[in-house]
C-alpha positions as CSV (number, residue, x, y, z in Angstrom):
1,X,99.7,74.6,-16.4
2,X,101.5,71.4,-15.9
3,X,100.2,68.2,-17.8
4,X,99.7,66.5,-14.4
5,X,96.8,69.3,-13.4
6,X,94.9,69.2,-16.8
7,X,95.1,65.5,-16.4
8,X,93.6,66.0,-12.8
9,X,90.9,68.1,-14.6
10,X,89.8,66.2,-17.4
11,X,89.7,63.0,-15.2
12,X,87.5,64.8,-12.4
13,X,84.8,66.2,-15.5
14,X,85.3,62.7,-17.2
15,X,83.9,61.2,-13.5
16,X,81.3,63.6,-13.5
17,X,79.8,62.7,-16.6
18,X,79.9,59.3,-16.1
19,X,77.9,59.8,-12.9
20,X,75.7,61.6,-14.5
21,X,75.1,59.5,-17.6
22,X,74.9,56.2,-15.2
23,X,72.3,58.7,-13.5
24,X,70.5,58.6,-16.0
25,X,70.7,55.3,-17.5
26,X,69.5,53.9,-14.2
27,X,66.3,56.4,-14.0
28,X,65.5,55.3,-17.6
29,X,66.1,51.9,-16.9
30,X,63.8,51.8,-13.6
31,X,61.1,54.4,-15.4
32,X,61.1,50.9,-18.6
33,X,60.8,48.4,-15.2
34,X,58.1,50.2,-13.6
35,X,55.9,51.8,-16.0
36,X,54.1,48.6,-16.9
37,X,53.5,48.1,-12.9
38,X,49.2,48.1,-11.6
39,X,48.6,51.6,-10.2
40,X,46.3,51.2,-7.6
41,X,45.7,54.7,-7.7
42,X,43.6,56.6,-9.7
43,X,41.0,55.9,-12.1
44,X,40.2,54.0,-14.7
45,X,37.8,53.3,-17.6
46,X,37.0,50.0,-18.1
47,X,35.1,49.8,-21.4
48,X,31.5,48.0,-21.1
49,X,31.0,49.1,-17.6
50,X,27.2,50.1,-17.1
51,X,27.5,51.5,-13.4
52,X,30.4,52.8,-11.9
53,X,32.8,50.8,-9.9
54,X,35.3,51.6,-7.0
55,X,37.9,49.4,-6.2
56,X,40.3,49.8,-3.1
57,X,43.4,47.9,-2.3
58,X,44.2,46.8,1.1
59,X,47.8,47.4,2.7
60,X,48.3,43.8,1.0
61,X,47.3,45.3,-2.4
62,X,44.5,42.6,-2.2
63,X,41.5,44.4,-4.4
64,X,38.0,44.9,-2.6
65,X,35.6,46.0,-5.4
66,X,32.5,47.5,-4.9
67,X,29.8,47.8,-7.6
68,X,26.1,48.5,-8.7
69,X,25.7,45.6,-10.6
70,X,27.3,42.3,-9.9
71,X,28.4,41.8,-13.7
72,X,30.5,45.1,-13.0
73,X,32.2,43.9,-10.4
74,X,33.3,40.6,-12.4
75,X,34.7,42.5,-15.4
76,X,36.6,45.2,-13.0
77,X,38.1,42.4,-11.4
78,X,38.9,40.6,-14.5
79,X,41.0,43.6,-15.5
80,X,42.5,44.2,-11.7
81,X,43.5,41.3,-12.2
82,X,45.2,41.3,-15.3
83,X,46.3,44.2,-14.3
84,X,48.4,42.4,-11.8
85,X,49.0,39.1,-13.0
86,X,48.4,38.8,-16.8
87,X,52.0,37.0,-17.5
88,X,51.0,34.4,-14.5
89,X,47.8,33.7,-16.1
90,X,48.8,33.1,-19.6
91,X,51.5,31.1,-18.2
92,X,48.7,29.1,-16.4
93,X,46.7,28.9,-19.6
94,X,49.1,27.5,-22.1
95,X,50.0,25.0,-19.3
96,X,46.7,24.0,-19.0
97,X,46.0,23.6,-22.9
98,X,50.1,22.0,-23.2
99,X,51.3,25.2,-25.2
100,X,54.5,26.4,-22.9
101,X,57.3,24.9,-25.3
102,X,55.5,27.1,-28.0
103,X,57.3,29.9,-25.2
104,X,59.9,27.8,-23.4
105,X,61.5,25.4,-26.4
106,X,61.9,21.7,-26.1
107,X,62.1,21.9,-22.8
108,X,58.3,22.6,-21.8
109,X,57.7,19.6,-24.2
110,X,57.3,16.9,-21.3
111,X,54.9,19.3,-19.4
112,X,52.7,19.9,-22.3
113,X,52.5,16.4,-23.0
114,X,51.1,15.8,-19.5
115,X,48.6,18.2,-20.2
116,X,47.4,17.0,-23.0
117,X,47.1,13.9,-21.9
118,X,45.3,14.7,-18.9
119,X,43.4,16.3,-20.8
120,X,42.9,19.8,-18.7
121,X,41.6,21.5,-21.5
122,X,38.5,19.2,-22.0
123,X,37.8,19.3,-18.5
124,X,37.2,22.6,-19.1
125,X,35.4,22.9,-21.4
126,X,32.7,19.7,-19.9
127,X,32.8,22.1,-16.3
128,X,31.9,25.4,-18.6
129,X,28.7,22.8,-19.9
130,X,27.8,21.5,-16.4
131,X,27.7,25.8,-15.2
132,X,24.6,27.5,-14.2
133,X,23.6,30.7,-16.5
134,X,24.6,32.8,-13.7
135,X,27.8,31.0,-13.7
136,X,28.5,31.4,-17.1
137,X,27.5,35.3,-17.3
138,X,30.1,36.2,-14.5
139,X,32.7,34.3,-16.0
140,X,32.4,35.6,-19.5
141,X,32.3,39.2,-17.8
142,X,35.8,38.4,-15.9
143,X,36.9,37.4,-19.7
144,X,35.5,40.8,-20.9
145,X,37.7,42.8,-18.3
146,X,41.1,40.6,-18.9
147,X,40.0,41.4,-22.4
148,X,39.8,45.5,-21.8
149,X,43.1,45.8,-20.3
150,X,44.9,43.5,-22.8
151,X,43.6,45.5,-25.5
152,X,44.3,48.8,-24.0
153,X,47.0,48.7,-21.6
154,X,50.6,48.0,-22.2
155,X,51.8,44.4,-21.8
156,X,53.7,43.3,-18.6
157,X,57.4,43.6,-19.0
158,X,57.8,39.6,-19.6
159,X,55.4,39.5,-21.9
160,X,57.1,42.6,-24.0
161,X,60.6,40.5,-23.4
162,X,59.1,37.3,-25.0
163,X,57.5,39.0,-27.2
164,X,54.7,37.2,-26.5
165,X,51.4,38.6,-27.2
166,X,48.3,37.0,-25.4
167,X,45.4,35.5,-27.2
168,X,42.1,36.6,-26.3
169,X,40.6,35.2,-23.0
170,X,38.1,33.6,-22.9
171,X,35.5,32.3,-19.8
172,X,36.7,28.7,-20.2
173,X,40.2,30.0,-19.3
174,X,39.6,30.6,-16.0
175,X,38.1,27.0,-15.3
């Protein structure tokens, strides 16, 4: 055999195993991305549920739930909708309390200090007061299904690259 041919050979496996390792690297690499996506197929327990619950998504992926019992539906959609948006919502909460430099750095320092001086967080807290019982039941049931899937789903891929682990949520959150 001349040199020339087992260097034609070894550079056409060497090609094919570099296809086939980037192959793979790039179904890893999209199975990591993807896994922490919503499903909106299938089913799912949602711990404290006393009736069941169906919820279908539109060609928009905009959730429509349907429930026995109203307090159901709150908590299903609490955890829909971290489900979907849990990284937006903390993000939303630590802005509101002036907590996004403890994520950001010294940059978010300016917008926390807004916050805090506006004072969002009290606000709050005085709407949660001025709420009817009913008010306050479906809110604290919303908490209760953020809550489920925090504790028992895995995290959204920003929140795993930040390491950033969500504090419970609580009804006054979502004021």
């Amino acid at each position: 055999r001349s040199p020339r041919k087992v260097i034609g050979r070894i550079a056409a496996v060497a090609g094919v195993v570099s296809a086939a390792l980037l192959a793979a690297a790039l179904i890893g690499a999209t199975a990591f991305l993807l896994a922490p996506l919503p499903s909106h197929r299938g089913r799912v327990a949602i711990p404290g549920l006393f009736a069941p619950v169906d919820a279908r998504f539109d060609r928009q992926g905009v959730p429509h739930v349907r429930a026995v019992l109203e307090i159901d539906a709150w908590r299903a959609l609490g955890f829909i909708h971290a489900s979907d948006r849990l990284f937006q919502m903390e993000l939303r909460r630590r802005a509101a309390h002036g907590r996004l430099a403890e994520i950001f750095g010294q940059g978010a320092v300016s917008m926390d200090r807004v916050a805090r001086t506006s004072g969002y967080a009290a606000l709050a807290r005085r709407d949660w007061e001025s709420l009817t019982d009913h008010e306050r039941r479906a809110l604290t049931a919303y908490a209760d299904g953020v809550n489920a899937f925090v504790n028992d789903q895995a995290l959204p891929l920003e929140m795993r690259a930040l390491s950033l682990t969500p504090e419970p949520w609580t009804p006054i959150d979502s004021l």
